[in-house]
C-alpha positions in Angstrom: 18.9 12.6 -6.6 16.8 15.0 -4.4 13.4 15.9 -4.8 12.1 19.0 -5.7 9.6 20.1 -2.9 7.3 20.3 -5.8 8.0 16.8 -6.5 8.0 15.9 -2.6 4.7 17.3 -2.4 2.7 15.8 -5.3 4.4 12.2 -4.2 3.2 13.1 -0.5 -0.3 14.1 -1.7 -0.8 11.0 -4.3 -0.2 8.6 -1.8 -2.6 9.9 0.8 -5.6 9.9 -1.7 -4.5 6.2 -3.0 -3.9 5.1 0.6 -7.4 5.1 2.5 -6.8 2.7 5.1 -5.8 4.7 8.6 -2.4 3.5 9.7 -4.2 1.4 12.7 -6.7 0.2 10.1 -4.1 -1.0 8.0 -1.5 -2.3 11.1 -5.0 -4.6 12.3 -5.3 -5.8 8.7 -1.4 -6.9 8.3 -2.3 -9.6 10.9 -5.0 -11.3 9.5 -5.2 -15.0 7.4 -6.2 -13.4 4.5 -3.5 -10.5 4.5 -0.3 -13.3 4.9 -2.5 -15.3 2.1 -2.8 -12.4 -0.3 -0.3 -11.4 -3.3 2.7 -13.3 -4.8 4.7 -15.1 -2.4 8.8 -16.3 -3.5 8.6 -19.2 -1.7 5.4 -21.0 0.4 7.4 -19.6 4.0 8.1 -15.9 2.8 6.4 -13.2 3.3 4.5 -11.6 -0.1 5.7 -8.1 -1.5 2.4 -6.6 -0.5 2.5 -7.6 3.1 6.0 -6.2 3.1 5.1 -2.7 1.3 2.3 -2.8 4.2 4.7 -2.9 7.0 6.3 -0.2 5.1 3.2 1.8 4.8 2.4 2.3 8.4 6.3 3.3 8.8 5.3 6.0 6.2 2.4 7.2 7.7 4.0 7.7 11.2 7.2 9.8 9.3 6.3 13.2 9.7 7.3 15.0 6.2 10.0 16.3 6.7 11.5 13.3 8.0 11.0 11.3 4.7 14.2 10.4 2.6 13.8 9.9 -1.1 13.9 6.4 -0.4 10.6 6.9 1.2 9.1 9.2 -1.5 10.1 6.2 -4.2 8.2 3.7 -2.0 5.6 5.9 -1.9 5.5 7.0 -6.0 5.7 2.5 -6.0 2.8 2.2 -3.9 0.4 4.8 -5.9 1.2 3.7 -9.0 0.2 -0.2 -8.0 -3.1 0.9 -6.1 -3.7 3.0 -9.9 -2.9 -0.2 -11.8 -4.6 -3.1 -9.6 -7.4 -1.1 -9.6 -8.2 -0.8 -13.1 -8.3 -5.0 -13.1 -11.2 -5.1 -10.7 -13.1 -8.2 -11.2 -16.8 -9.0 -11.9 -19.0 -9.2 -8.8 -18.7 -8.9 -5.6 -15.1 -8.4 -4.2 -15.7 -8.3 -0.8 -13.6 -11.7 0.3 -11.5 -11.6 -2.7 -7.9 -12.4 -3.0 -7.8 -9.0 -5.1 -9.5 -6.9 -2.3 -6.8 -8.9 0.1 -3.9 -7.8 -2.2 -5.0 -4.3 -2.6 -5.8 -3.8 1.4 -2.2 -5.2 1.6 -0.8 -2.0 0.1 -3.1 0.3 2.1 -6.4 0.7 0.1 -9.2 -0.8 0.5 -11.8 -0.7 -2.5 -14.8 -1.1 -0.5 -14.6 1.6 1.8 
């Protein structure tokens, strides 16, 4: 199923508000400790669904618009809607070094900027 460019466009525009990290930012952050440590892992060797959505990110953000296949535009509607959710489980204090923070900067927002 295509995407209406209405559709296209409100995906497009979510994502760059829930994403703040700049695609080098975020590229910089994927190689870290604490990035490979963050989010649920499938076994103690594989790589975590956030670190893998993170690769994906930076592919999105260099993909000029046009270029991006609904494929893409899911991804992208996956991404926003986890940002939305992890975000509203914020824990007490301060979050700086936290495995939450980690996760969150995994899928391309950081909530202390």
């Amino acid at each position: 199923m295509n995407a209406t460019t209405q559709d296209r466009e409100e995906t497009i525009t979510a994502f760059q508000h829930a994403v703040n990290l700049p695609a080098h930012r975020l590229e910089q952050w994927l190689t870290t400790e604490e990035s490979h440590a963050a989010g649920q892992h499938k076994g103690k060797s594989q790589e975590s669904t956030g670190h893998a959505s993170g690769r994906r990110i930076v592919q999105l953000m260099h993909t000029k618009k046009p270029d991006l296949t609904d494929d893409d535009l899911a991804h992208m509607r996956k991404v926003t809607g986890y940002i939305h959710r992890h975000l509203k489980q914020r824990p007490k204090g301060d979050v700086t070094h936290s495995r939450w923070r980690h996760s969150l900067m995994n899928w391309g927002h950081d909530p202390c900027r």
